[in-house]
Each structure stands twice: as structure tokens, then as C-alpha cells.
C-alpha positions in Angstrom: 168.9 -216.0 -22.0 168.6 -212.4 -21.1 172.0 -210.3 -21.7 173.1 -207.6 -19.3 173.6 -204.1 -20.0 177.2 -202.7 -20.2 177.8 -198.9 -20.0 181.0 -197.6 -22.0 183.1 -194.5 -21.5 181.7 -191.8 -24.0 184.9 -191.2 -25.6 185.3 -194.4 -27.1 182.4 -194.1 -28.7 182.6 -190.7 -29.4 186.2 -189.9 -29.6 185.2 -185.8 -30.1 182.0 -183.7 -29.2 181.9 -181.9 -31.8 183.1 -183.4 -35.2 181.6 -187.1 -33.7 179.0 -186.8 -31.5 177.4 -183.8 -33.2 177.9 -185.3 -36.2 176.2 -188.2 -35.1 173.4 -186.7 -33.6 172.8 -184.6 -36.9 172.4 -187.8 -38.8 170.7 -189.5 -36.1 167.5 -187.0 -35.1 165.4 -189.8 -35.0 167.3 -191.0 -31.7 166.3 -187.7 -30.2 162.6 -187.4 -31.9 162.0 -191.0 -29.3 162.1 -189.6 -26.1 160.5 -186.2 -26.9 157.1 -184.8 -26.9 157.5 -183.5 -30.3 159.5 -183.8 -33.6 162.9 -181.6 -34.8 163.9 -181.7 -38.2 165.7 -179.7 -40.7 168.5 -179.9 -38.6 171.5 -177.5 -39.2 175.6 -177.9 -37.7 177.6 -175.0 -36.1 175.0 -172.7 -36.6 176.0 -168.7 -35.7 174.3 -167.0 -33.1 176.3 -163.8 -32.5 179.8 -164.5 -32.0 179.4 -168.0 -31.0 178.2 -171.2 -32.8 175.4 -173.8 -31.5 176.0 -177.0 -32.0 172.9 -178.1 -33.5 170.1 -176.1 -34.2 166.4 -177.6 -35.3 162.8 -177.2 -36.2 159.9 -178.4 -34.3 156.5 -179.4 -35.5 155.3 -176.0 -35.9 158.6 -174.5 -37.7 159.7 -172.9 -34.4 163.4 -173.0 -33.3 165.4 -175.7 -30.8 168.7 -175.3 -30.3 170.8 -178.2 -29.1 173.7 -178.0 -27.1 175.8 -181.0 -26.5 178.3 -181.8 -23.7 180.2 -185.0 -23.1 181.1 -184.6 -19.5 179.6 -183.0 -16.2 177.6 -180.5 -16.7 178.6 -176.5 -16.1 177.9 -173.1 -15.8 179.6 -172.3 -18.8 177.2 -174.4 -21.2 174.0 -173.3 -18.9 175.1 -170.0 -19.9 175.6 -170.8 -23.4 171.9 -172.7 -24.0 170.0 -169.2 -22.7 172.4 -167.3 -24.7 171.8 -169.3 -27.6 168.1 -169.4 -27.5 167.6 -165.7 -27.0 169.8 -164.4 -30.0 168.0 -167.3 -32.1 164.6 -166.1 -30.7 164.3 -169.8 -30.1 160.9 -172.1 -28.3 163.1 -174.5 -27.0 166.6 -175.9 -25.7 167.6 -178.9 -25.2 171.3 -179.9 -23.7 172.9 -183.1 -23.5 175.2 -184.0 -21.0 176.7 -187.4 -19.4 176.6 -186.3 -16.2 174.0 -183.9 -15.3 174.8 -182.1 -11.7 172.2 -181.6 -9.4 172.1 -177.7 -9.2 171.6 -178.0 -13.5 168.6 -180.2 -13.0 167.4 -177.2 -10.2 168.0 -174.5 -12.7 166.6 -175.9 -15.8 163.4 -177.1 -13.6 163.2 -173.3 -12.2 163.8 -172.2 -15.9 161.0 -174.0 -17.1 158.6 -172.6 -14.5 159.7 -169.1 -14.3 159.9 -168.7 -18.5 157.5 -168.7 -21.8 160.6 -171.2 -23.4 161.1 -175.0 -22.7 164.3 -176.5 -21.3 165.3 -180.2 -21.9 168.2 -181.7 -20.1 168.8 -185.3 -21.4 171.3 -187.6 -19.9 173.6 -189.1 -22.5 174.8 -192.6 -21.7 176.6 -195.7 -24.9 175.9 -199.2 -23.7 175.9 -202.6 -25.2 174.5 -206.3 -24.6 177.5 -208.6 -24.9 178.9 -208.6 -27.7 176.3 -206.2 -29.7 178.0 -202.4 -31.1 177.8 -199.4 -28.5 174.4 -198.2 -28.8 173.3 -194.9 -27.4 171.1 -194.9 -24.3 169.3 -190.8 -23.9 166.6 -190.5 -21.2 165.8 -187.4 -20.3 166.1 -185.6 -16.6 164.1 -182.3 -16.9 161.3 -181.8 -19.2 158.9 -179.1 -19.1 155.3 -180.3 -18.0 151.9 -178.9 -17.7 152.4 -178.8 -13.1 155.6 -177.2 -13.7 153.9 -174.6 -16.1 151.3 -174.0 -13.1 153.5 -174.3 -9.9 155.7 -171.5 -12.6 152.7 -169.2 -12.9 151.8 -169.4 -9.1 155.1 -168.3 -8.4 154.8 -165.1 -10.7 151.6 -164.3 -9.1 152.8 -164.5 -5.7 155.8 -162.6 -6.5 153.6 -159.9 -8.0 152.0 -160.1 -5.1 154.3 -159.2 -2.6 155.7 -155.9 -5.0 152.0 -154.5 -4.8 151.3 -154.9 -1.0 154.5 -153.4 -0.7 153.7 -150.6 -2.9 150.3 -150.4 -0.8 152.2 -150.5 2.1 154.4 -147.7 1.4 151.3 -145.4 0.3 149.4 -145.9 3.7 152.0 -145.3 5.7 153.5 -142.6 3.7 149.5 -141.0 4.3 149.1 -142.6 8.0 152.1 -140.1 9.0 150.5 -136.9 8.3 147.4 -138.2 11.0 149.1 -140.6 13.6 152.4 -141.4 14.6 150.5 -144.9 15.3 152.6 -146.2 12.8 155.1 -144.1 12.4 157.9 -145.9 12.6 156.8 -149.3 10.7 158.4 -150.1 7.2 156.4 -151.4 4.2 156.5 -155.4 3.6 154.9 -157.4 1.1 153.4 -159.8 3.5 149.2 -159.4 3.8 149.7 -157.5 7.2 151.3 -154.7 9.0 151.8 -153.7 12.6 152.8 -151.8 15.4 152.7 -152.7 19.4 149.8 -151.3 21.1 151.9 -150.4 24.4 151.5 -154.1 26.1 153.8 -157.2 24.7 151.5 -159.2 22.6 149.2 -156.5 21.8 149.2 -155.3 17.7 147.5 -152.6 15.9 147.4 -154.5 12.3 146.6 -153.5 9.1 145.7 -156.5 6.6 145.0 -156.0 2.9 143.2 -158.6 0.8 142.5 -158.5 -3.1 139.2 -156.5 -2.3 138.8 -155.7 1.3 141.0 -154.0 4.2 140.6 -154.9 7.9 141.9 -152.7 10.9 142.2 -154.8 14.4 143.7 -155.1 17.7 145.6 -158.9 17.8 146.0 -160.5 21.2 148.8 -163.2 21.2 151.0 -162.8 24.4 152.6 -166.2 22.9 153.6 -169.4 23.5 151.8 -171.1 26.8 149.7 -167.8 27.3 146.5 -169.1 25.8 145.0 -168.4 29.1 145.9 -165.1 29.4 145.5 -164.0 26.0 141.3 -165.1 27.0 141.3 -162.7 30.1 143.0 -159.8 28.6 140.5 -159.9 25.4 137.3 -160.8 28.3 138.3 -157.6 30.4 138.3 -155.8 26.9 134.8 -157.3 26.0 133.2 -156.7 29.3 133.5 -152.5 27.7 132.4 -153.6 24.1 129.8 -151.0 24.1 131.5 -148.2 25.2 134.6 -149.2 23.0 132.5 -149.3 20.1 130.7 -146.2 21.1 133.5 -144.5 20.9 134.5 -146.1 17.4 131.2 -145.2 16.0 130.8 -148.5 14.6 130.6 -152.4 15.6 133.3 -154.5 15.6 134.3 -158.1 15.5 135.0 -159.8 18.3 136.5 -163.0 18.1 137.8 -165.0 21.2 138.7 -167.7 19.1 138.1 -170.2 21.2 140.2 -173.4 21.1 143.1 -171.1 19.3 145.7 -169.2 21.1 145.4 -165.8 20.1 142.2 -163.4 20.3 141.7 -160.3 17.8 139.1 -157.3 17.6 138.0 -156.0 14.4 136.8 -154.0 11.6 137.0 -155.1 8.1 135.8 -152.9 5.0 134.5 -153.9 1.6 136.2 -150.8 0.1 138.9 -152.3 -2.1 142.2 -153.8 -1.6 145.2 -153.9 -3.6 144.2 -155.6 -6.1 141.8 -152.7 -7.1 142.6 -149.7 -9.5 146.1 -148.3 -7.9 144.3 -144.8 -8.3 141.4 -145.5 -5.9 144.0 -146.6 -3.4 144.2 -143.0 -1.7 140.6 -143.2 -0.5 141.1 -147.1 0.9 144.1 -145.6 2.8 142.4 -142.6 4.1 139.5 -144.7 5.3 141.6 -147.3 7.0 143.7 -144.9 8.7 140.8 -143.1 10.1 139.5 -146.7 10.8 142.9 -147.2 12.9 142.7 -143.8 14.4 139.4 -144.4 15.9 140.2 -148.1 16.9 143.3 -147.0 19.0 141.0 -144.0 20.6 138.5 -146.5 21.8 140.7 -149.5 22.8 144.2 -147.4 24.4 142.1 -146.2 27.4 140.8 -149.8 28.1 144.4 -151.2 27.4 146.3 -149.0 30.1 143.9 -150.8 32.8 144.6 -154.3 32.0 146.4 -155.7 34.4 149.4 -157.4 33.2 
């Protein structure tokens, strides 16, 4: 005969949080130790950290601080608040909170906080139960953990948004230079996105800047939108059929890519020179070498672009 599984209110198991089911938990590490990756000991009650008290702070394998914060209800702001605060003034590796009823946005925050910081976050679900007629027993299975895909989809995110601050930076240094040569760009503000540009007089038509790690790229990009394939072709055919006088006048060759089977069309140059990812102090010549790049691209094209007919 298999029994069935009976869940029991909390409180009449543990009629107080913190002289009962601290208490218990203190005596009962071991309960904890199961269902995580490593194992606390040398656990000490109402521990000071500043002006409040944790309830249960810990060692790991290594000797390096948990603290433990328990909660028999929903969980809230207020004890989110208290597990960072806790594990910064202890200097803590780890925190791990306990709740019976663990809201969604907590799961979120402690996921985020395991991807987005050097610490670990453990939020355990707290449940007693019995079989029949057996004593309460306590049932704890864990709800966020940190893991090794967290770590990385954590350390993607830093790069990206590192990203996005030095392209803006970039950003703001070309175009801070491009105004004192064109007013091309004049009135264009710095993103963080790969890309930025400026209409080149017809709807559709963009004089772009793009910025990779290592290399820059100046270009006219042809995308009158949705359901204009077609026309998006002619306009960048009655640009190719003066390739070599365009690129006469740019004193270089360019790219030209129709692009078949995709909508848009672009025209372009792209230098090995550096990018953003290079030294920030070589940025200055990158910048004066793709403006000039720009400057020659919209000499050689704009003549060509007032004739098309659209």
C-alpha cells in the first residue's frame, strides 16, 4: 500500500519563525546540506550584521560565508532587501532564503541576481507534510539555484551591456568630429546600437555608419520598405549603371551588393582600421578616416541620387 502525501499549514508545525523554525533549522543543517550543491556548517543564530540580525548564518566547504534568511509566508520585498543587505555587510559567497510561497517576480529577481553578480542566490520553497499517520516532516526543494548557463547567459549580458556604453561613446566622438567637416550628420544623436544614420534626401535612402570590434564601414542603404523589393533593385541598378564614375569620384572601389533575393540593396566601403573595441586613444584617427570616407561617398553618390526618379 502506497500512502499519500498530506501538506500541513506551516504554523502548526512551526508555531514561530524565528524561536521554532530557526531553531530547527540550526539543529537540522543536514536537511538543508540534501538539496544543495555544497555543505554549511558551523552554523550560528541571530547573527549581527549592522543594525540588523540574520537569521542564520553558515560556512561552506571552503570556510566562505552563507547567510540564511527564513520566511514562513509569501515572499517580499522587504526580505529580498534584507538577503543582499545581509550578504554585503557580511562580505558573504552566498544567500540562501526560505520561503513557503515564493512569488513569481522573487524567482525573476534572484535568477537575474545570479546572472548579473559574483555571489550565489538560493531560493528554497519550504513545505511540512506527512504520510498518514507519520509526524510532519519537512519537504524543501529548491526554486532558483545558480547554474553554470545562468553564469554564461549573466556574463553575455555584461558584455552586451558594455557594449552598447562604448558604441555610444564612439558614437558621440565621431559625431562630435563629423561636425566640424559636414553637416551630413549633423543632426543625428549617438546610440549604442552597431549603426548610425542620416537620410540621404530620398525616403529609404541612408548614409550609415557601422562599427564593428575592429573594422568601420561607410555605405549608402537602399530599403524603400515593405513591398518595395522591386524598386529598391532599380534605384540601386540606375546607381550601378555609374559605378565607375561614382567610384571615380570616391577615389576608391566600393561594394556593391544587390542582394539578391533580400529586400534591401546597400553600397559600400568598409576599413580594416579599428573599431571600438580598439585602444580608445586611436579612436580620433578611425573617426577622421571614416568621416572623410562619408564625405567622399555622399560627393560621389548625391549627384546620382537627385536623378533617380522616384
Amino acid at each position: 500500500m502506497i500512502g499519500k502525501i498530506e501538506r500541513l499549514p506551516l504554523r502548526s508545525v512551526w508555531k514561530h519563525e524565528a524561536n521554532d523554525f530557526t531553531v530547527w533549522l540550526e539543529d537540522n543543517l543536514e536537511e538543508l546540506n540534501d538539496i544543495l550543491d555544497f555543505n554549511l556548517s558551523n552554523v550560528e543564530r541571530e547573527k549581527a550584521a549592522g543594525d540588523f540580525s540574520v537569521d542564520l548564518v553558515a560556512e561552506d566547504d571552503s570556510g566562505s560565508t552563507v547567510v540564511i534568511e527564513n520566511q514562513l509566508e509569501k515572499s517580499n520585498h522587504d526580505h529580498l532587501g534584507k538577503i543582499i543587505t545581509y550578504l554585503t555587510c557580511l562580505e558573504a559567497r552566498a544567500a540562501i532564503w526560505i520561503v513557503s510561497d515564493p512569488r513569481p517576480e522573487h524567482v525573476a529577481a534572484i535568477s537575474w541576481l545570479n546572472e548579473s553578480t559574483s555571489a550565489s542566490f538560493y531560493l528554497i520553497k519550504v513545505e511540512a507534510v506527512k504520510i498518514g499517520e507519520s509526524d510532519p516532516a519537512p519537504l524543501l526543494t529548491p526554486i532558483v539555484a545558480p547554474s553554470e548557463e545562468g553564469r554564461k547567459i549573466g556574463e553575455t549580458k555584461k558584455e552586451r551591456a558594455e557594449r552598447y556604453v562604448i558604441r555610444r561613446r564612439f558614437w558621440q566622438q565621431l559625431l562630435d568630429y563629423a561636425r566640424t567637416k559636414t553637416k551630413l550628420h549633423a543632426n543625428i544623436s549617438p546610440s549604442g546600437y552597431g549603426w548610425i544614420g542620416t537620410g540621404a534626401g530620398i525616403s529609404g535612402l541612408a548614409y550609415n555608419y557601422t562599427v564593428k570590434k575592429h573594422e568601420t564601414i561607410v555605405e549608402i542603404y537602399i530599403d524603400r520598405g515593405k513591398d518595395n523589393d522591386e524598386e529598391n533593385k532599380r534605384i540601386f541598378d540606375e546607381l550601378a549603371q555609374n559605378k565607375e564614375a561614382i567610384e571615380a569620384v570616391f577615389s576608391e572601389p566600393l561594394v556593391w551588393q544587390r542582394l539578391d533575393g533580400k529586400r534591401a540593396c546597400r553600397i559600400k566601403k568598409e576599413y580594416a582600421t579599428g573599431g571600438y573595441r580598439d585602444d580608445e586613444k586611436r579612436w580620433p584617427a578611425i573617426h577622421e578616416g571614416i568621416v572623410d570616407a562619408m564625405i567622399r561617398l555622399e560627393k560621389a553618390l548625391s549627384p546620382y541620387i537627385k536623378q533617380l526618379s522616384v
